[in-house]
C-alpha positions in Angstrom: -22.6 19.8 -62.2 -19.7 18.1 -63.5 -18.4 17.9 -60.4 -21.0 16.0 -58.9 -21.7 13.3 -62.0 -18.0 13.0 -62.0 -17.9 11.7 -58.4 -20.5 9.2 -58.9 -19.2 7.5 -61.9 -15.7 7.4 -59.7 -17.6 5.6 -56.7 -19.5 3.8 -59.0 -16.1 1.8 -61.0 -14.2 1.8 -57.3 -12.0 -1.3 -56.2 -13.2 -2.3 -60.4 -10.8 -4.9 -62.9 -10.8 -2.5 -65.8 -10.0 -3.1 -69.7 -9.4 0.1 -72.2 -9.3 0.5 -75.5 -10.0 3.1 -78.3 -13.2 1.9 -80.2 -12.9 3.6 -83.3 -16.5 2.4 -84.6 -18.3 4.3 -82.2 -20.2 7.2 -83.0 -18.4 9.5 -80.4 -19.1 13.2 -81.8 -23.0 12.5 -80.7 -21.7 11.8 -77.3 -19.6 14.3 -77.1 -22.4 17.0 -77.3 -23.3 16.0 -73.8 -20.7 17.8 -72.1 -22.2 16.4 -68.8 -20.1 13.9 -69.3 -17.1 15.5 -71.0 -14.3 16.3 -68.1 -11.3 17.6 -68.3 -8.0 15.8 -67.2 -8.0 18.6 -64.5 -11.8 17.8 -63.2 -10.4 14.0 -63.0 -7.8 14.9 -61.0 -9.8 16.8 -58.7 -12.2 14.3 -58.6 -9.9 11.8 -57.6 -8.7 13.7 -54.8 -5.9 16.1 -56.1 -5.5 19.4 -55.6 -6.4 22.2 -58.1 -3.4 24.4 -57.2 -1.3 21.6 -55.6 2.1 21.1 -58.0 2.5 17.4 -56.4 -0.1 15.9 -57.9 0.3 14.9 -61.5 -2.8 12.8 -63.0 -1.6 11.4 -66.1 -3.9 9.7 -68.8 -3.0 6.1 -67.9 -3.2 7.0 -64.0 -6.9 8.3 -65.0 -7.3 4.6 -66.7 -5.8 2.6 -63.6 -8.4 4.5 -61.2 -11.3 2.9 -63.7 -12.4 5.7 -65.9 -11.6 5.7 -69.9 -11.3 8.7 -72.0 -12.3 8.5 -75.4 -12.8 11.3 -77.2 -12.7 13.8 -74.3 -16.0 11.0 -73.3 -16.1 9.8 -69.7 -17.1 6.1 -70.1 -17.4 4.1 -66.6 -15.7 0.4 -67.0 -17.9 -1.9 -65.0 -16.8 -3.7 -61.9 -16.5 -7.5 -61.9 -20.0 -7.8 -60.3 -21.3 -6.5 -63.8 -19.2 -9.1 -65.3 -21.5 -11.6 -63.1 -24.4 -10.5 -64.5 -23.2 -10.5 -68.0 -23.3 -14.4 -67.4 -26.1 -14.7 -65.1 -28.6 -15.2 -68.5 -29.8 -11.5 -69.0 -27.8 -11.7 -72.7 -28.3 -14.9 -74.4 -25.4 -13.8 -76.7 -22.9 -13.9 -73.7 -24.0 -17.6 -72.9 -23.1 -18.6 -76.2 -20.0 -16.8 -76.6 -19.0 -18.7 -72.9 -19.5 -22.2 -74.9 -17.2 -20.8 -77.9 -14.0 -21.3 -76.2 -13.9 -24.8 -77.9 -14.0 -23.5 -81.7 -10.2 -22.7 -81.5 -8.7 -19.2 -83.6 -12.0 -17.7 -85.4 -12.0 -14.7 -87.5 -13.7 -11.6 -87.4 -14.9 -9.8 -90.0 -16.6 -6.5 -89.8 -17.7 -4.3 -93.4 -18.2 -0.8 -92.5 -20.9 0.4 -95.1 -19.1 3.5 -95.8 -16.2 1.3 -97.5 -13.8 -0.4 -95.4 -13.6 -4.1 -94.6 -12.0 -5.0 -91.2 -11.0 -8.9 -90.4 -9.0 -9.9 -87.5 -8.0 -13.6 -85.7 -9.0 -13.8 -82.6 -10.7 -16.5 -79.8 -14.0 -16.9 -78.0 -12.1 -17.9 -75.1 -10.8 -14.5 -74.5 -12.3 -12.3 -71.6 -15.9 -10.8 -72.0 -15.4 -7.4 -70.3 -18.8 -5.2 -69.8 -19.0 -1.4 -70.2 -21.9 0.9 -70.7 -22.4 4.2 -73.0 -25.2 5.7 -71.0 -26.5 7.6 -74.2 -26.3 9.0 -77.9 -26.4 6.9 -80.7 -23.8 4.2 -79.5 -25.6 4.2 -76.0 -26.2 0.5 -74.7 -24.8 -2.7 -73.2 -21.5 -3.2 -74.2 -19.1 -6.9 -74.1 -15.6 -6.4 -74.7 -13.5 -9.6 -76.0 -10.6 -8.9 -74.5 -7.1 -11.1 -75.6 -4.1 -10.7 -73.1 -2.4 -7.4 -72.8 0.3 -6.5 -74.2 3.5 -6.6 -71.8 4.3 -2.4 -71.8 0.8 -1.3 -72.5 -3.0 -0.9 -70.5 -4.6 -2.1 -74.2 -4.9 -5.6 -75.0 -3.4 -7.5 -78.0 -6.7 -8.0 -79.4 -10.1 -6.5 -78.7 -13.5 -6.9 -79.7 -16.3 -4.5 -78.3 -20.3 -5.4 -79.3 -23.4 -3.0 -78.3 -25.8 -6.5 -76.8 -28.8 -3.8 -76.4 -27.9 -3.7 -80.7 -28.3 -7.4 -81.1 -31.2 -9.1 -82.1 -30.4 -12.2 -84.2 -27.4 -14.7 -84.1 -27.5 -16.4 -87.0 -25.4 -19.7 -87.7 -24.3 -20.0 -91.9 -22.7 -23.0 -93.1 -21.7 -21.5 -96.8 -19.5 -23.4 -99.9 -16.1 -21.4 -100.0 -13.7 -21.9 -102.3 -11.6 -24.6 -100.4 -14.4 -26.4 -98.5 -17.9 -25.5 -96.3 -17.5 -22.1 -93.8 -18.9 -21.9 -90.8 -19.9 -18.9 -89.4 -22.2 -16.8 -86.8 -23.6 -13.3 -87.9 -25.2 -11.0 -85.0 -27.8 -8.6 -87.0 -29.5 -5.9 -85.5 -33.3 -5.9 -85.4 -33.2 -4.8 -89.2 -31.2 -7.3 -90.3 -28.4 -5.9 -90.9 -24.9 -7.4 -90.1 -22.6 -6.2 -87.2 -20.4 -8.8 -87.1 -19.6 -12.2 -88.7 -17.6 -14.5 -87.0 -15.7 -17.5 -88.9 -14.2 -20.7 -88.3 -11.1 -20.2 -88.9 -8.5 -22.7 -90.7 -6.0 -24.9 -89.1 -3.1 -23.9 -91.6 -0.2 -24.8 -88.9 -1.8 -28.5 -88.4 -2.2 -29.0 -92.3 1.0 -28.4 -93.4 0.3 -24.4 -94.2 -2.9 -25.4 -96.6 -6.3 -24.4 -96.0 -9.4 -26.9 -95.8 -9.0 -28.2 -92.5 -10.5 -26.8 -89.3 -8.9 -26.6 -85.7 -10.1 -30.2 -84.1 -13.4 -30.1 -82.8 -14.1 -26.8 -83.8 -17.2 -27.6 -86.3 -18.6 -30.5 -84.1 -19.0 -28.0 -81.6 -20.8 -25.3 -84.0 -22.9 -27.5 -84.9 -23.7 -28.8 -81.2 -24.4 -24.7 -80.5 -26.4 -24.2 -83.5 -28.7 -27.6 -82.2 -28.8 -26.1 -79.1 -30.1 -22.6 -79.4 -30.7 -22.0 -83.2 -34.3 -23.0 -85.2 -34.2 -25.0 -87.9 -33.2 -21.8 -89.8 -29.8 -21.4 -87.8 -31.1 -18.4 -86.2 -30.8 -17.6 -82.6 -33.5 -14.7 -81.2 -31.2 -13.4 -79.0 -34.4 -11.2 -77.4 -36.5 -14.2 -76.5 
């Protein structure tokens, strides 16, 4: 049984552009009750074409990776080929279009409150590449959009590395809030409860006003509020179902 799921995720990522990363938000314990899709290192070798009592042929974790299968968790997770990337932009997620017209809005930050206690911000860009993966089931299962930043020179990971479940998001709503040192501008995807996955801010141009806050990379709120014209009601929000 393993042997035979195992082979069709492999032909399914073959000749793929892969991106890895750990994604620590994920809820991986109820995935990893399905041991259908729980391999060992020594099943992915085998799968891949080694042999089980053959001493020549060493599989290592990042071999396993450059092949296009991720382990996370002891979870076999299939990264999707660049034809999925296609169809990430061919309109199916409205979220994906708009995050394709973001690459304008300069460094933005993102800022992520686990409800358990822990606050997580990080400076990235919307110009970064969208990479697609699926979780085929548990609690995380869905769509998933990586926003990948370049990788680092010695390692498979990139620099900086966003994943969102799309199947999760319901609303994008666009904020303009009073802050402290001037308006903030920012985009919340909620759930279909309304609750927050992620915010994303514009983020300050310190370097190009002499290391003070206030000012905003140029062009980067005309072009949040061309988006929020474009695809947002008069509330700011975006029905990202529609």
């Amino acid at each position: 049984m393993h042997r035979a799921l195992l082979m069709a995720a492999f032909c399914a990522v073959a000749h793929s552009t892969v991106a890895f990363t750990v994604i620590p938000a994920l809820s991986l314990p109820a995935l990893s009750n399905q041991r259908a899709i729980s391999p060992t290192l020594r099943e992915f070798r085998l799968a891949l074409g080694g042999d089980e009592g053959s001493n020549t042929v060493i599989m290592s974790r990042r071999k396993v990776m450059q092949n296009g299968v991720a382990a996370i968790g002891g979870i076999a997770i299939g990264m999707s080929s660049s034809a999925d990337a296609e169809e990430l932009a061919s309109g199916n997620y409205k979220l994906v279009d708009i995050f394709r017209e973001c690459k304008d809005l300069g460094v933005v930050r993102f800022l992520s409150v686990n409800p358990y206690g822990a606050v997580l911000e990080a400076l990235g860009k919307l110009d970064y590449a969208l990479v697609p993966f699926e979780i085929p089931m548990g609690k995380s299962k869905g769509q998933y959009v990586r926003i990948a930043g370049p990788n680092a020179e010695e390692h498979l990971v990139a620099n900086f590395e966003c994943s969102i479940n799309l199947d999760n998001a319901a609303t994008l709503a666009f904020d303009k809030l009073n802050g402290p040192t001037g308006e903030l501008y920012s985009m919340r995807i909620m759930n279909a409860d309304g609750e927050k996955i992620l915010s994303i801010l514009l983020n300050y141009d310190i370097d190009g006003n002499d290391g003070k806050p206030g000012k905003y990379y140029p062009g980067a709120v005309d072009k949040w509020l061309s988006l929020r014209s474009t695809y947002a009601d008069i509330n700011g929000d975006v029905d990202l179902r529609a």
